[in-house]
C-alpha positions in Angstrom: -15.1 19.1 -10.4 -15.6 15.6 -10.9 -13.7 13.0 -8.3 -13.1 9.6 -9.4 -11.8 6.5 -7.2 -8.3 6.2 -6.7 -8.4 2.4 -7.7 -11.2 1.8 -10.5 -12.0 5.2 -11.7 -15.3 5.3 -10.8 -16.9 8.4 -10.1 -17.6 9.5 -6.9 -20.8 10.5 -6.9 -22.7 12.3 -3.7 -24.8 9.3 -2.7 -21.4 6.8 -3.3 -19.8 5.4 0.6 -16.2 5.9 -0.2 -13.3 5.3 2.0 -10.4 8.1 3.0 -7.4 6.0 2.7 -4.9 8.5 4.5 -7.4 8.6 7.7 -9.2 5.7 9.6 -10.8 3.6 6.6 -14.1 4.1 8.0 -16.7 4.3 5.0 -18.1 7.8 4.6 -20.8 9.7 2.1 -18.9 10.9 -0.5 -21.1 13.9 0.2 -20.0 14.1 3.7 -16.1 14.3 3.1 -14.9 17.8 3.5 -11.1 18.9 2.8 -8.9 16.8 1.1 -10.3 14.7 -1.7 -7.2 12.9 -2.7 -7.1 9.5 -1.1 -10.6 8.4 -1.8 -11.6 5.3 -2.9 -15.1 3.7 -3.1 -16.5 1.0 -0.8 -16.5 -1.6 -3.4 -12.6 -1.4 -3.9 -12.3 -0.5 -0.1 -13.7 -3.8 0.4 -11.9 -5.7 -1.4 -8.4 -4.4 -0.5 -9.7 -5.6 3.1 -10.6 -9.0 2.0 -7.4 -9.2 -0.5 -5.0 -6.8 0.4 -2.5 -5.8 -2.4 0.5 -6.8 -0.5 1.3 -9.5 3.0 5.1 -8.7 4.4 6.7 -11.9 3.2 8.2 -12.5 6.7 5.5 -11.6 9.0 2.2 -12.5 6.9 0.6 -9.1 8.2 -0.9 -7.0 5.1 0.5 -3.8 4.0 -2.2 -1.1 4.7 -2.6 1.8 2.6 0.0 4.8 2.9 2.5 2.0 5.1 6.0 2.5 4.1 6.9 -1.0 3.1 10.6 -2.3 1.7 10.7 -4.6 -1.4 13.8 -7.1 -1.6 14.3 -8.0 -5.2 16.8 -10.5 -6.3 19.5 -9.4 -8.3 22.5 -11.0 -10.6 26.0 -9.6 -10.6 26.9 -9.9 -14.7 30.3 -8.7 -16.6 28.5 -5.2 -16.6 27.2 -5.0 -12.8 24.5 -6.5 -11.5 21.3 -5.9 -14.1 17.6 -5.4 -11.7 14.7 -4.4 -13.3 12.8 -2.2 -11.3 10.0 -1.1 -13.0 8.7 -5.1 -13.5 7.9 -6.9 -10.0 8.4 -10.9 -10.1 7.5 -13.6 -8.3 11.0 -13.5 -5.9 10.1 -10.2 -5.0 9.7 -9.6 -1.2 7.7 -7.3 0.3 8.3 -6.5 3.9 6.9 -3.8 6.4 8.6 -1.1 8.7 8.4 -3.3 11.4 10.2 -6.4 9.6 12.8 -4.3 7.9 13.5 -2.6 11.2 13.9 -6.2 12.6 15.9 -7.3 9.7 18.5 -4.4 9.3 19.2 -4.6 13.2 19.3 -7.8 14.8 20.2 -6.5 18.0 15.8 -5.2 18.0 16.4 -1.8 19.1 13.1 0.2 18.6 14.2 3.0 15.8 12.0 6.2 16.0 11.3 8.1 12.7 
């Protein structure tokens, strides 16, 4: 069965360094990975998550690494009908804040939460 990269869709062929997202993000032979295939993605898109991650927590400037839990704050308005948020579409007021933030933010007291 064919495997193909989580972010482009290439295919993962056995000579291809791809990257196990759920594990360590070192590059690995696609040939080489045994187990779970799910979370792979090849070097080229591995490398540029690194260099441009997909998203910075607003309030600490630290990127969001892959399978991080991560909060989004999105700005809503109260109408007639209740308030109306759209939360399929992301906008530019949208915040995106980590664990670590949010744990921050919902208890200013700082008290270390364990999950």
């Amino acid at each position: 069965m064919a495997e193909y990269c989580n972010i482009c869709g290439r295919e993962l062929l056995e000579d291809v360094l791809v990257v196990d997202t759920s594990l360590d993000m070192k590059p690995i032979m696609f040939r080489d990975v045994h187990g779970d295939r799910s979370d792979l993605i090849c070097i080229d898109c591995a490398i540029d998550s690194v260099e441009n991650p997909p998203f910075v927590c607003s309030r600490c400037g630290q990127p969001i690494e892959f399978n991080e839990k991560f909060y989004i704050f999105k700005e809503a308005v109260t109408k007639p009908g209740g308030p109306k948020v759209d939360f399929k579409e992301s906008c530019l007021e949208d915040k995106y804040v980590c664990s670590t933030c949010f744990d921050e933010i919902m208890n200013p007291d700082h008290e270390e939460i364990e999950a």
